[in-house]
Residue frames as a rotation matrix with the C-alpha (Angstrom) as fourth column:
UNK 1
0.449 0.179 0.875 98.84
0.571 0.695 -0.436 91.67
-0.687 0.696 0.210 60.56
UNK 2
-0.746 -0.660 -0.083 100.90
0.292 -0.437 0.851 92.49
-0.598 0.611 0.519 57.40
UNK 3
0.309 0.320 -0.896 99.74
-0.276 -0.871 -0.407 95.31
-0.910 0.373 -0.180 55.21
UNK 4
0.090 -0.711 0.697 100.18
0.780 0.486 0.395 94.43
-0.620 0.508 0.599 51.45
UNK 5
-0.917 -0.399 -0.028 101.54
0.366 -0.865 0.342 97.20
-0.161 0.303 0.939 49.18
UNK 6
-0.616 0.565 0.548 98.00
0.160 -0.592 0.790 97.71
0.771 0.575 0.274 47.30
UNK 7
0.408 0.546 -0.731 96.55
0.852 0.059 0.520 98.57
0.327 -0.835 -0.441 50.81
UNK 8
0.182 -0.556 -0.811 98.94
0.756 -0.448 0.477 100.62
-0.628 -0.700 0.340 51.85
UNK 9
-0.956 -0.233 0.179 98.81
0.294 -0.782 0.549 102.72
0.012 0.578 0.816 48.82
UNK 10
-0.101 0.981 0.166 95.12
0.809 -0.016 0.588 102.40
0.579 0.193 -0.792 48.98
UNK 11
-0.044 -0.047 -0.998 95.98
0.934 -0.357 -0.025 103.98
-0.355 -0.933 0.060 52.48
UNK 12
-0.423 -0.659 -0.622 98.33
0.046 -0.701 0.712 107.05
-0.905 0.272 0.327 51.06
UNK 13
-0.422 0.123 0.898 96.24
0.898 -0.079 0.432 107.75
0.124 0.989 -0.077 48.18
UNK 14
0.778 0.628 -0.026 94.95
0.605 -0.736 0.304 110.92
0.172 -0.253 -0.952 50.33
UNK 15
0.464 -0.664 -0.586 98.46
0.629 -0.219 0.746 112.01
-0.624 -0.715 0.315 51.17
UNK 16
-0.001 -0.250 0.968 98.57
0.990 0.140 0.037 114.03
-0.145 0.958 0.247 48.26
UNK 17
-0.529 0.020 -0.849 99.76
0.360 -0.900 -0.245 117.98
-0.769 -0.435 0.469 48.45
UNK 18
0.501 0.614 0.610 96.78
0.857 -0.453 -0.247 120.41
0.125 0.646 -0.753 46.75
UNK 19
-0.250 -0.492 0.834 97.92
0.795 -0.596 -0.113 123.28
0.552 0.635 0.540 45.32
UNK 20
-0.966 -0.023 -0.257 97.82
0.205 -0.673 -0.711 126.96
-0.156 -0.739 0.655 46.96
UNK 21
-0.349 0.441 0.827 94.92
0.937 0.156 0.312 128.32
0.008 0.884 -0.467 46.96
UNK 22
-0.937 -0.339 0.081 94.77
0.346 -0.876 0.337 131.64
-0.043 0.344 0.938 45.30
UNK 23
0.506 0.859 0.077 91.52
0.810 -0.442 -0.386 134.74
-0.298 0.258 -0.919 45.10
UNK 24
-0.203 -0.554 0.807 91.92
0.876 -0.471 -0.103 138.02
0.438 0.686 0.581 43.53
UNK 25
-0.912 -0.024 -0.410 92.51
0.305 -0.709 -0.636 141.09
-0.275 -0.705 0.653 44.97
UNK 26
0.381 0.919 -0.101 89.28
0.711 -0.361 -0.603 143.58
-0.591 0.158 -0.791 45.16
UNK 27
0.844 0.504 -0.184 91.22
0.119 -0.510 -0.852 146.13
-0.524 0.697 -0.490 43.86
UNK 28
0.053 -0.128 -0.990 93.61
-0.925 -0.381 0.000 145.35
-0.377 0.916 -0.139 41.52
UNK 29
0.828 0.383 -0.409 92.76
-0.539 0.743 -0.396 141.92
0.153 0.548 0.822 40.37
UNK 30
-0.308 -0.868 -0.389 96.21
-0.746 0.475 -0.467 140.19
0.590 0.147 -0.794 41.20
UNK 31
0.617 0.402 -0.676 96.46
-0.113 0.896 0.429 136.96
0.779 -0.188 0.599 42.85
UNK 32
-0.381 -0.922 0.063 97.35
-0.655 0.221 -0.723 136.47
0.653 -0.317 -0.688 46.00
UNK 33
-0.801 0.112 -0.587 97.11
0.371 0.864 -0.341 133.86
0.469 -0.491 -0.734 48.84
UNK 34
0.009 0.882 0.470 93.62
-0.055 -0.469 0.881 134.07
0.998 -0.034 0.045 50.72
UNK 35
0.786 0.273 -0.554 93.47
0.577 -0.007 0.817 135.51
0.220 -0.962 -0.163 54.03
UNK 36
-0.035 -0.926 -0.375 96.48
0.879 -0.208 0.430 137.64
-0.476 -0.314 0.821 53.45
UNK 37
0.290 -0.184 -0.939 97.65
-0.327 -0.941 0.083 141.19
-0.899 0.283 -0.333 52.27
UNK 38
0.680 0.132 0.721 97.79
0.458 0.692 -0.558 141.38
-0.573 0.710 0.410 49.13
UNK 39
-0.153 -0.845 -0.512 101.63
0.491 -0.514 0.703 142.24
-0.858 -0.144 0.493 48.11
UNK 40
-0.091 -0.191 0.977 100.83
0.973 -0.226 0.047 143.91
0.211 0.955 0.207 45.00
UNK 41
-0.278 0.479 0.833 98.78
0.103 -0.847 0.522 146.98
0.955 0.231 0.186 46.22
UNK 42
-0.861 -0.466 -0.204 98.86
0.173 0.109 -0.979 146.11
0.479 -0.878 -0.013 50.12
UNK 43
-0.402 0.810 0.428 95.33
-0.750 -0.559 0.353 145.89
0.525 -0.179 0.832 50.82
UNK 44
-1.000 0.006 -0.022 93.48
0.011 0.970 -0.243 143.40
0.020 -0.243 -0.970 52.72
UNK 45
-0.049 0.961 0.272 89.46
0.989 0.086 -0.123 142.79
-0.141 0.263 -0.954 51.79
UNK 46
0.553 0.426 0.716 89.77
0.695 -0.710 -0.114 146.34
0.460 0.561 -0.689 49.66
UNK 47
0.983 0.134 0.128 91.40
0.073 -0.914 0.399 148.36
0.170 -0.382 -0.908 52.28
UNK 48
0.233 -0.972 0.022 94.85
-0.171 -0.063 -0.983 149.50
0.957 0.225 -0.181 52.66
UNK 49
0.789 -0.605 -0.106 97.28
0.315 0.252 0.915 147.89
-0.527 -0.756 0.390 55.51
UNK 50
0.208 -0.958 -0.195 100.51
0.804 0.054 0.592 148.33
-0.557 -0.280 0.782 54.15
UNK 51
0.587 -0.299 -0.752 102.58
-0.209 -0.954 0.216 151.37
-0.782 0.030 -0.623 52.91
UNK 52
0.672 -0.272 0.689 104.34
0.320 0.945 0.062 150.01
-0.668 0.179 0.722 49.84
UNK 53
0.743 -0.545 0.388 105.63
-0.089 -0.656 -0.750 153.11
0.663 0.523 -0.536 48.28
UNK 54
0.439 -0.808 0.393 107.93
-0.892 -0.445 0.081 153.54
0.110 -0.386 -0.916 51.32
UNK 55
0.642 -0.355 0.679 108.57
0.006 0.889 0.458 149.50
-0.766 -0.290 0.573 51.39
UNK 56
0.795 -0.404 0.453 109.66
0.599 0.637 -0.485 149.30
-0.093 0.657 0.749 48.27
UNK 57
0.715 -0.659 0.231 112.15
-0.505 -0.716 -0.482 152.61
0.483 0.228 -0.845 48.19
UNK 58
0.470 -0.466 0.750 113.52
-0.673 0.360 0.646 150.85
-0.571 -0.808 -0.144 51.24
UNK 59
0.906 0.018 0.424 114.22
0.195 0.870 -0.453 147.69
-0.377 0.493 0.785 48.81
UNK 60
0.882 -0.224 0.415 115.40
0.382 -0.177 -0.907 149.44
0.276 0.958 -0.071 46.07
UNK 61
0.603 -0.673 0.428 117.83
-0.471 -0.734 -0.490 151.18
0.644 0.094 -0.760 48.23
UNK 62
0.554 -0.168 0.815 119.04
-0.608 0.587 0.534 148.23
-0.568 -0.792 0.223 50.11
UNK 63
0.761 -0.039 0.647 119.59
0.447 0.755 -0.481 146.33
-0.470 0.655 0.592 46.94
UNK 64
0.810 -0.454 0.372 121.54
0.172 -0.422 -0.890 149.14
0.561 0.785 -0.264 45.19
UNK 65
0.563 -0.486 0.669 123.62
-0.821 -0.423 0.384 149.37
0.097 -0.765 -0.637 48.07
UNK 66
0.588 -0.147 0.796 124.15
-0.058 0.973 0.223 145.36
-0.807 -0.178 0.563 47.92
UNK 67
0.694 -0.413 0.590 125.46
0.719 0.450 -0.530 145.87
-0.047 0.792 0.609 44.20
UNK 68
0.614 -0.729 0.302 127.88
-0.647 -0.684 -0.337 148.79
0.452 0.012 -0.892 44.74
UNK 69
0.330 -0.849 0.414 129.52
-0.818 -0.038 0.574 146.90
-0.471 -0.528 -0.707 47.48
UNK 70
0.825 0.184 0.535 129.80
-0.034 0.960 -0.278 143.77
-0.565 0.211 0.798 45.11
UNK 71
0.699 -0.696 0.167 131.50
0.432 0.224 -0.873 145.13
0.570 0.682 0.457 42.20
């Protein structure tokens, strides 16, 4: 049997995308996604997992390399 439209939206009125959702770190209060490292300060429930001093030199020196060879 045919479906008329206000049914079929009735339908797809769940089909709506919810927003991330976000918790703050323990220690330094940023937001990040939950269940993950948090990329500010690389901790995960308080404790440290990532190294981010040596991530980010890496960056920085990847990047400055990227704009020398530009100009």
């Amino acid at each position: 049997m045919r479906h008329t439209r206000a049914h079929t939206a009735n339908r797809r009125s769940h089909h709506a995308l919810k927003g991330a959702r976000l918790s703050k770190c323990v220690k330094c209060e940023a937001l990040h996604l939950r269940h993950q490292v948090c990329t500010a300060c690389g901790t995960y429930r308080g404790k440290p997992v990532l190294k981010l001093v040596k991530t980010m030199a890496k960056t920085e020196k990847r990047v400055g390399a990227k704009s020398k060879a530009v100009k």
